[in-house]
C-alpha positions as CSV (number, residue, x, y, z in Angstrom):
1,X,3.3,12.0,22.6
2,X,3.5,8.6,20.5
3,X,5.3,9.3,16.9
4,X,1.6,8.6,15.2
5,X,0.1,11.2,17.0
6,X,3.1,13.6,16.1
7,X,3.1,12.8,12.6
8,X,-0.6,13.2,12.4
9,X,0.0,17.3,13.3
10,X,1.9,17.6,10.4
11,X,0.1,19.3,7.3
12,X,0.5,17.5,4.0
13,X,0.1,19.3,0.6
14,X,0.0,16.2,-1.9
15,X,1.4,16.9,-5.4
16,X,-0.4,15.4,-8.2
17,X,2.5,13.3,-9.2
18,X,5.0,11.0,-7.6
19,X,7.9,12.6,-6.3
20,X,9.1,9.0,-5.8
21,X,9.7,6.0,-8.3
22,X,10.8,2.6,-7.6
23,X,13.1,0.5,-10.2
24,X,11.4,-1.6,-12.2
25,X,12.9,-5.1,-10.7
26,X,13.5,-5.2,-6.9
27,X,14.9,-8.2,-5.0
28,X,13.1,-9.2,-1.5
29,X,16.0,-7.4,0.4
30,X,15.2,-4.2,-1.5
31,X,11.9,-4.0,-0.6
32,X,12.1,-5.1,3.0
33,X,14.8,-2.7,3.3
34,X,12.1,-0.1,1.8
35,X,9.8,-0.6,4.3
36,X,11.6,-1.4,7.6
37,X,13.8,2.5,7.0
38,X,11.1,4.6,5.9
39,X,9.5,6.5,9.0
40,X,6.5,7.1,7.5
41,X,5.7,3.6,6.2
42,X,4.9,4.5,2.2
43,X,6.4,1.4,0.9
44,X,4.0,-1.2,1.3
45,X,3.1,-4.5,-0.3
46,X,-0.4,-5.2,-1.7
47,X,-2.4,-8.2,-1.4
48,X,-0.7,-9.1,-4.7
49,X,2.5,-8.6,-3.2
50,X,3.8,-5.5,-5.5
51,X,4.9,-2.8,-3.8
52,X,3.1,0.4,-3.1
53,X,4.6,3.9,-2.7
54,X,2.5,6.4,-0.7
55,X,4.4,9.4,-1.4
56,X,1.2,11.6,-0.3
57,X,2.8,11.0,3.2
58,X,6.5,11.2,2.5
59,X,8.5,12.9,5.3
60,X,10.9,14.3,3.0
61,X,13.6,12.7,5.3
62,X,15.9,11.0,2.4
63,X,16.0,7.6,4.5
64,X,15.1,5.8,1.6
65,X,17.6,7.6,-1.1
66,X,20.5,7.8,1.3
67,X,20.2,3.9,2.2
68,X,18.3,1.9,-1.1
69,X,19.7,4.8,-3.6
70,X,19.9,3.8,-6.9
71,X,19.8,0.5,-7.0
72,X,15.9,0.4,-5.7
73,X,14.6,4.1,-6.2
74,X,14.8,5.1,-10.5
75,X,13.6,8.6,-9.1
76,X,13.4,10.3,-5.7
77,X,13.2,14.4,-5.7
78,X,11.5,16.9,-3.3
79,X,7.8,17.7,-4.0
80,X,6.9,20.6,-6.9
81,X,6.6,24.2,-4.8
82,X,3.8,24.7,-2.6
83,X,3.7,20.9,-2.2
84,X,5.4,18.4,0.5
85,X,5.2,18.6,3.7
86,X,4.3,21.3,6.4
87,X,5.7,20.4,9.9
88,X,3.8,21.8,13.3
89,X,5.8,21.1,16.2
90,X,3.4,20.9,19.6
């Protein structure tokens, strides 16, 4: 079983708000970093070239806190109750 076809049996419960926010100002290296370690590819650029988080996806993995931290994400928390993430193994 590919990883798509895994991660598409996964139930999502999106919150109404973002459970992720980026820093205001990142450099190129930030944001590549962003989206080459996130698993579930939220961070992507726009035809304008701003970045784009699709946290209605998130993994709830930490990839992107426990290697950008601070210095790219001004917020990162897990989803309000009832919300996030539902795996189903198979």
């Amino acid at each position: 079983m590919s990883v798509n076809e895994s991660l598409t049996r996964n139930c999502y419960h999106p919150a109404g708000e973002a459970h992720i926010a980026l820093q205001p100002s990142l450099s190129e290296e930030q944001i590549a970093l962003l989206e080459k370690i996130c698993p579930a590819g939220l961070f992507q650029r726009d035809a304008a070239g701003k970045v784009d988080v699709h946290f209605q996806g998130c993994l709830e993995c930490g990839c992107c806190r426990l290697v950008a931290g601070d210095a790219a994400l001004a917020e990162w928390r897990y989803p309000l109750s009832g919300c996030g993430l539902t795996l189903r193994f198979g």
